[in-house]
C-alpha positions as CSV (number, residue, x, y, z in Angstrom):
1,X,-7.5,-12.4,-18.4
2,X,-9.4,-14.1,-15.7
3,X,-7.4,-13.5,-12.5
4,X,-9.0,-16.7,-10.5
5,X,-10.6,-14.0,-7.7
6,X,-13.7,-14.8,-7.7
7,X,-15.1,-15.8,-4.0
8,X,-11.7,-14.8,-2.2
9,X,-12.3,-12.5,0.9
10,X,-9.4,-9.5,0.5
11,X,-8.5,-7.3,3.3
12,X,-6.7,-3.9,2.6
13,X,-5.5,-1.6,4.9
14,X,-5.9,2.0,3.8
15,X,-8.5,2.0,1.2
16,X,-10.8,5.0,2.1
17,X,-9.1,6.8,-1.3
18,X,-6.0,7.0,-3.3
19,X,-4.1,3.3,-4.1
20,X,-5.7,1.6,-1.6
21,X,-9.0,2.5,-3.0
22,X,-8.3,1.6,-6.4
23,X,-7.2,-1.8,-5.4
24,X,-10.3,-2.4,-3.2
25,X,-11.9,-1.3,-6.6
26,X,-10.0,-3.7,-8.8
27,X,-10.4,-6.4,-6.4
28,X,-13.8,-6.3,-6.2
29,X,-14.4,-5.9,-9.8
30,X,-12.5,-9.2,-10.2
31,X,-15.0,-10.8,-7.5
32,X,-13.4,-10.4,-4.2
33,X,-15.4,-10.0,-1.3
34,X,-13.7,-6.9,0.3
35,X,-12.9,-5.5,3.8
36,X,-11.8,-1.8,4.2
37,X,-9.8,-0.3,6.3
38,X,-8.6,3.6,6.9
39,X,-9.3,5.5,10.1
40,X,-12.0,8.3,9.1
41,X,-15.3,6.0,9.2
42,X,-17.9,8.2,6.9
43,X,-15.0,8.2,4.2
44,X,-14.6,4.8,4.6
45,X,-18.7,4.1,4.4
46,X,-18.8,5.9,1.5
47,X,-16.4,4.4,-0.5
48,X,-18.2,0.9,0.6
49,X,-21.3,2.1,-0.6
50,X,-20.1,3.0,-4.1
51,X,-17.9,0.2,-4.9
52,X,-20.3,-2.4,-3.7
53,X,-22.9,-0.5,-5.5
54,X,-20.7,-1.0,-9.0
55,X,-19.0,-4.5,-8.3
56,X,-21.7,-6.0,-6.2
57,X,-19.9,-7.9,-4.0
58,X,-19.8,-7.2,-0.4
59,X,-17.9,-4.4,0.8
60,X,-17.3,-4.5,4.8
61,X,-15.9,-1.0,5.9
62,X,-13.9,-1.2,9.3
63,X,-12.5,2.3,10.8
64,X,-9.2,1.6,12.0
65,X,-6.1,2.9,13.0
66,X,-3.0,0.4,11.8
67,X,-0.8,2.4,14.2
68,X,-3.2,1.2,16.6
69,X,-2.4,-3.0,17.6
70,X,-6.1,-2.9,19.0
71,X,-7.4,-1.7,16.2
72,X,-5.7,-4.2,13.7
73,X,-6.3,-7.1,15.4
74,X,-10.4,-6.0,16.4
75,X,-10.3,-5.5,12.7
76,X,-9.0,-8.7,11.7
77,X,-11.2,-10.5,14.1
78,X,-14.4,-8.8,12.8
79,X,-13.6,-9.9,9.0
80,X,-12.6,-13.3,10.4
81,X,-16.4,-13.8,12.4
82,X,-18.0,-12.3,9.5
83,X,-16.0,-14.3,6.5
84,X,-14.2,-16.6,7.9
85,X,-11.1,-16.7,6.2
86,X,-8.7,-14.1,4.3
87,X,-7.4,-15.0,0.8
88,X,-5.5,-11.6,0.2
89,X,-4.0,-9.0,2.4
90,X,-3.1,-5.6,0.5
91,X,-1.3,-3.0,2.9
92,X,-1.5,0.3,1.8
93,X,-1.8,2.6,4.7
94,X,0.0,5.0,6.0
95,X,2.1,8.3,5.1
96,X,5.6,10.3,6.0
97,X,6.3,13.5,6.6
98,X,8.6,15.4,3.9
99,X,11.7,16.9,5.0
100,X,15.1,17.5,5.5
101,X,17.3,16.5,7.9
102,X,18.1,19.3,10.1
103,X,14.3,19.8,9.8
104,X,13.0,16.6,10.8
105,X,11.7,16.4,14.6
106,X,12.4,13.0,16.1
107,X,8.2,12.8,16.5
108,X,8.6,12.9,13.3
109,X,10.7,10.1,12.4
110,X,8.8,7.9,14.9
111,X,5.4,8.9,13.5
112,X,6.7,7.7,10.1
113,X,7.7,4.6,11.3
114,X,4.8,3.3,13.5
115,X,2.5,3.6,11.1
116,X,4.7,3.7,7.7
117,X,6.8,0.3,9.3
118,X,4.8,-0.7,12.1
119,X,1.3,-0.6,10.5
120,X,2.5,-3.1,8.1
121,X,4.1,-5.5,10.5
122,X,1.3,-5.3,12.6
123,X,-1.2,-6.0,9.9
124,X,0.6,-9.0,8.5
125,X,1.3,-10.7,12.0
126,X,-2.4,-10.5,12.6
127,X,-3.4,-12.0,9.7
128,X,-0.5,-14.2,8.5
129,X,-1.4,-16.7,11.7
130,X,-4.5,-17.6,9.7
131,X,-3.4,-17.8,7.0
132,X,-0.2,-20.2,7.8
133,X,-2.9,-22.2,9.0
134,X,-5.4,-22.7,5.9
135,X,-2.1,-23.3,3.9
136,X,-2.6,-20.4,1.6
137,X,-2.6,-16.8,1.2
138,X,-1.4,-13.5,-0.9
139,X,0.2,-10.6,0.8
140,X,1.0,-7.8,-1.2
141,X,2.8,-4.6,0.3
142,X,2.3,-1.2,-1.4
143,X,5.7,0.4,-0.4
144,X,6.9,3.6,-2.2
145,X,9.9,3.3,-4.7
146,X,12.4,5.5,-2.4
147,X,12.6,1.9,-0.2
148,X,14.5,0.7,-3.7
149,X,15.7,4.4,-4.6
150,X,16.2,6.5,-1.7
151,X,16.0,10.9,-2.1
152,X,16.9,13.1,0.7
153,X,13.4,15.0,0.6
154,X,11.5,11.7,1.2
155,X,14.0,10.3,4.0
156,X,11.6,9.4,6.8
157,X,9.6,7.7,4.1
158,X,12.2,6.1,2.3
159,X,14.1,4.7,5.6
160,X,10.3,3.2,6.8
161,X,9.8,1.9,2.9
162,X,13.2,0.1,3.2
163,X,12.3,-1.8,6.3
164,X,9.1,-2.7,4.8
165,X,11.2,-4.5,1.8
166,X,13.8,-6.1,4.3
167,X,10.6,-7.5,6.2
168,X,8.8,-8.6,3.5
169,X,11.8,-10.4,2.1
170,X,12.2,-12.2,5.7
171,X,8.4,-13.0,5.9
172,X,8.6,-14.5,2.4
173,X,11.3,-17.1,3.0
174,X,10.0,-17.6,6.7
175,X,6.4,-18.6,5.4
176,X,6.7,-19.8,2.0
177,X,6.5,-23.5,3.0
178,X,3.1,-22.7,4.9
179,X,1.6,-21.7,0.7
180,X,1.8,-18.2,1.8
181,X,3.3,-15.6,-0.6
182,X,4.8,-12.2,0.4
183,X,5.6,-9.4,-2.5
184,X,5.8,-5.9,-2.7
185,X,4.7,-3.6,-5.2
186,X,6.8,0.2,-5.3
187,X,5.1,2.8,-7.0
188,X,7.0,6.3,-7.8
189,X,5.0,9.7,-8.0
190,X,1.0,8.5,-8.5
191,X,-1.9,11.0,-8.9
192,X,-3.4,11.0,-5.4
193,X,-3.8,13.2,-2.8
194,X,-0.9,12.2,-0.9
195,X,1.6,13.1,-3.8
196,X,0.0,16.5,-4.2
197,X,1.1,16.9,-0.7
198,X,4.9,15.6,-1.1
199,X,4.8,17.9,-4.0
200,X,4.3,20.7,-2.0
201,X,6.6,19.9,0.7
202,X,9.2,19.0,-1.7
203,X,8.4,22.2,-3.1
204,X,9.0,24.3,0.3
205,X,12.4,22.6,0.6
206,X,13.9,23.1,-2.4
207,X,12.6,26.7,-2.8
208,X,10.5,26.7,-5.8
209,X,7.1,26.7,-7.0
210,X,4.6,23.3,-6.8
211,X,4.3,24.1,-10.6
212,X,7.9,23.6,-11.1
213,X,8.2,20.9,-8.2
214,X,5.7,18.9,-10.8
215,X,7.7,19.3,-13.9
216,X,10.4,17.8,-12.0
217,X,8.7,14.6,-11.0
218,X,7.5,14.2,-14.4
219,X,10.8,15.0,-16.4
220,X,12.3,12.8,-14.1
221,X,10.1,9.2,-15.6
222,X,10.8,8.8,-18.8
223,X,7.5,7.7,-19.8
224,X,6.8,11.4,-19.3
225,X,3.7,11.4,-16.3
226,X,3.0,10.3,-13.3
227,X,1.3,7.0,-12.8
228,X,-3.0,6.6,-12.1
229,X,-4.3,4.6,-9.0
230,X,-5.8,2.0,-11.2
231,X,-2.6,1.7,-13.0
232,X,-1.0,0.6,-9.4
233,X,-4.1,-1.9,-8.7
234,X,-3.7,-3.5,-11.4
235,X,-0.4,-5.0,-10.4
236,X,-1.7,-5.6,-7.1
237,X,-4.5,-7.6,-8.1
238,X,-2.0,-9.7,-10.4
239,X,0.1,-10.3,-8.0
240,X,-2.4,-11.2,-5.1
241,X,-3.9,-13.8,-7.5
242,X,-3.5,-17.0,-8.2
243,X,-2.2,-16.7,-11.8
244,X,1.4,-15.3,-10.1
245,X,1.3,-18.5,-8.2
246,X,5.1,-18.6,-8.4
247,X,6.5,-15.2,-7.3
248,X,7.4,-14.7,-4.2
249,X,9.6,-12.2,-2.4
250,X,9.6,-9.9,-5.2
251,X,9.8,-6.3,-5.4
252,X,8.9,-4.9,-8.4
253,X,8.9,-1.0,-9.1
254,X,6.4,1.0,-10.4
255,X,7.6,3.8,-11.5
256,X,8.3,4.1,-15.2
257,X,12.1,3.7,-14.4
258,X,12.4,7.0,-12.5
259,X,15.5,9.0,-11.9
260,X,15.2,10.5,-8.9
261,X,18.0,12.3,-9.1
262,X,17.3,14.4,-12.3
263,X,14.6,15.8,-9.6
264,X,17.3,17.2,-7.6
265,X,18.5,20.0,-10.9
């Protein structure tokens, strides 16, 4: 199906590897002009290279710390002088320490949420002035499921995930009138880096082996695995494009109907 991409600038935040890279990927595959962000610029360079080099379509990498205001707005600036417009804004940056509780340092919790909150609201207040103005625009959030189904071992991720959902809903009814749709997309366990790492934490708090920290994420989605990058993007793109020209303010999970609590036997 022809997603009606073709010529649209997109901006994603986070794309050096894992989900955002597969949706600046998919994205440009479907004829997007792209603009990268993540904070590590010779990751990010590379990943320009190859997936102009496959899509051909411009790939614009932009080191960048979302945490950072100056660095999302110098960001936004430079795709806006170089493009001049953005059709899409995919946010995908940003990670949360694992952890319990009584373990959790208050740096902690604040580190979570500038960049796993923050980042996002920073990012779309940048860019949504623009777009309010053309009188169009996609924004789609990647926030993790445990925003929609909260676990104790992800808590400073699932509390930022949460406010991400509560702000995207607000944004969404705020600037639907201005042709400007807001949705999130909440993936469970995917096979990136970062999940290898919750795996291991989650592993260190509940005493037991990565090996058997794994065969609890995946007994716990009945579809029996965890889900691929590309498998996320997909959604993504569908949903920044024009043929889901009607939803807005959804949140749709991603995570083959997972029981989180059958991870906590």
């Amino acid at each position: 199906m022809d997603l009606n991409l073709e010529g649209q600038v997109a901006f994603i935040t986070g794309a050096s590897k894992g989900i955002g890279r597969a949706v600046a990927e998919q994205l440009a595959a479907e004829g997007c002009d792209v603009v990268i962000t993540a904070r590590t610029a010779d990751e990010l360079e590379r990943t320009a290279k190859k997936i102009s080099e496959a899509s051909g379509r411009t790939v614009l990498p932009l080191a960048g710390d979302m945490s950072v205001t100056e660095d999302v707005r110098r960001c936004v600036d430079e795709t806006l002088e170089r493009f001049g417009r953005i059709d899409v804004l995919v946010t995908c940056a940003g990670s949360s320490p694992g952890g319990l509780l009584e373990d959790l340092t208050e740096e902690q919790w604040m580190s979570s949420l500038n960049l796993k909150f923050m980042g996002y609201v920073r990012t779309v207040r940048a860019v949504i002035p623009h777009m309010r103005e053309r009188g169009s625009g996609s924004i789609v959030l990647v926030v993790g499921n445990d925003g929609l189904k909260p676990s104790y071992w992800e808590m400073t991720a699932g509390v930022a995930n949460a406010a991400d959902i509560n702000f995207a809903s607000s944004v969404a009814e705020q600037y639907g009138r201005y042709g400007v749709r807001i949705n999130t997309v909440n993936p469970g366990p995917v096979n990136t880096d970062r999940w290898d790492t919750l795996e291991k934490a989650f592993a260190r708090d509940k005493g037991c082996t990565q090996e058997r920290a794994h065969e609890l994420a995946v007994a716990s989605i009945p579809l029996g695995r965890i889900c691929e990058p590309e498998e996320v993007a997909s959604v993504v793109a569908f949903l920044a494009s024009p043929r889901a020209s009607f939803v807005n303010g959804a949140h749709l999970p991603l995570d083959g109907a997972q029981r989180k609590g059958i991870m906590d036997t």
